[in-house]
C-alpha positions as CSV (number, residue, x, y, z in Angstrom):
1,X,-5.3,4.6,8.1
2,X,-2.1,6.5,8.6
3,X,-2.4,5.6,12.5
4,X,-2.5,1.9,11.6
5,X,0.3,2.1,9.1
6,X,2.5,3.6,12.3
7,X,1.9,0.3,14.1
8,X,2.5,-1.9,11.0
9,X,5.2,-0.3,9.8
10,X,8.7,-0.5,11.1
11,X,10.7,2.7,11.5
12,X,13.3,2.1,8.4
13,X,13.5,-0.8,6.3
14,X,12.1,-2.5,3.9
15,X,8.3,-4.7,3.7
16,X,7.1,-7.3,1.6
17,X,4.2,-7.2,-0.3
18,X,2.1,-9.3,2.1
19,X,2.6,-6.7,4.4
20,X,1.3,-3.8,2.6
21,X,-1.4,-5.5,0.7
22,X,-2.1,-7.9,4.0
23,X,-2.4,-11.8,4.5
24,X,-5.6,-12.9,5.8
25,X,-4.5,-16.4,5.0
26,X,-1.6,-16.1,7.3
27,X,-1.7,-17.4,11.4
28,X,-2.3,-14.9,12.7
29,X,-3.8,-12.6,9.8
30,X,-2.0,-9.9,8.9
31,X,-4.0,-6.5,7.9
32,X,-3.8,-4.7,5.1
33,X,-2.2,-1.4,5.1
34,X,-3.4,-0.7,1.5
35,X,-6.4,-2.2,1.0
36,X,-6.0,-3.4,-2.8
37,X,-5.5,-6.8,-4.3
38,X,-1.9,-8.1,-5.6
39,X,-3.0,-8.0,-9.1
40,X,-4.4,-4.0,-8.1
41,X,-1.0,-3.3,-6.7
42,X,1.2,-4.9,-9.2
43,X,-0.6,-2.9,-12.1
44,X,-0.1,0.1,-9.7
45,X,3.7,-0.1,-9.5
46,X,3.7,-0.9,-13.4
47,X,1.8,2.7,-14.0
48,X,3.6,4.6,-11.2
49,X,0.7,4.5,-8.7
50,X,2.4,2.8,-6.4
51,X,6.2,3.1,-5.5
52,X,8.8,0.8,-7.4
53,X,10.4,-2.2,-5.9
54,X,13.4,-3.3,-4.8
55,X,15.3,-6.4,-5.6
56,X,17.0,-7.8,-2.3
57,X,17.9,-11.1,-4.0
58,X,16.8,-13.4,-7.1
59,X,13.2,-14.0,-5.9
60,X,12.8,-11.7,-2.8
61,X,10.7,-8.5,-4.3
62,X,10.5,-5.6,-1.1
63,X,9.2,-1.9,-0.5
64,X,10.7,1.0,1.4
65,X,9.2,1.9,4.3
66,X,9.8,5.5,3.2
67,X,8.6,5.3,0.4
68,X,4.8,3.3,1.5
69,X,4.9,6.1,4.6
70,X,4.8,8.5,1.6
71,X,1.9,6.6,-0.3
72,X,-0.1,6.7,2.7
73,X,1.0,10.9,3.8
74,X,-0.1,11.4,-0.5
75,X,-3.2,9.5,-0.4
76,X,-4.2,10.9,2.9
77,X,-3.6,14.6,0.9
78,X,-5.4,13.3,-2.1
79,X,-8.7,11.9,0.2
80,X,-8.9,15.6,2.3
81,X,-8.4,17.6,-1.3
82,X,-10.9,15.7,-2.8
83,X,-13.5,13.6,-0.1
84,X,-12.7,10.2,-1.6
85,X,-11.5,7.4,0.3
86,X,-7.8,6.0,0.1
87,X,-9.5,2.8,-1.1
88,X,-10.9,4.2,-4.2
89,X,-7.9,6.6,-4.9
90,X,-5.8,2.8,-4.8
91,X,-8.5,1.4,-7.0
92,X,-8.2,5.0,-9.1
93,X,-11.8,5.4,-9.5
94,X,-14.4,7.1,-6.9
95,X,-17.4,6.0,-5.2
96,X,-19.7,6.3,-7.7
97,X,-18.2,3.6,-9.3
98,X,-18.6,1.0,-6.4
């Protein structure tokens, strides 16, 4: 995943939420770099999980790049330390619960 997030990812910045979660609805589609649903995310950021937002304007909601590269870096830890899958460690359950 963290080879994928490279290409997806600008170098500095911020993202959108479209393009962490992905937009398959979108011409062309665009992937998911997280692979959770916007209601999975949003309860993430509300319970630390995921990284907090930034406000660029009255209805424009974005992400650091830093701080999704570090997501992906901890998660990548978290799935070596412990054999579960980024997925599940997103979803905060393992595989036996799929």
């Amino acid at each position: 995943m963290e080879d994928s997030a490279n290409t997806l990812l600008p170098a500095t910045g911020f993202v959108r939420i479209w393009s962490i979660i992905g937009d398959s609805e979108s011409n062309p589609p665009t992937p998911a770099i997280i692979p959770v649903s916007r209601s999975t995310w949003w309860a993430g950021v509300k319970s630390g999980r995921f990284p907090s937002p930034i406000k660029l304007g009255p209805r424009i909601t974005a992400w650091r790049v830093e701080d999704i590269r570090r997501l992906i870096s901890d998660s990548n830890s978290f799935q070596n330390n412990s054999g579960t899958d980024t997925e599940s460690y997103a979803d905060g359950m393992d595989k036996s619960h799929v």
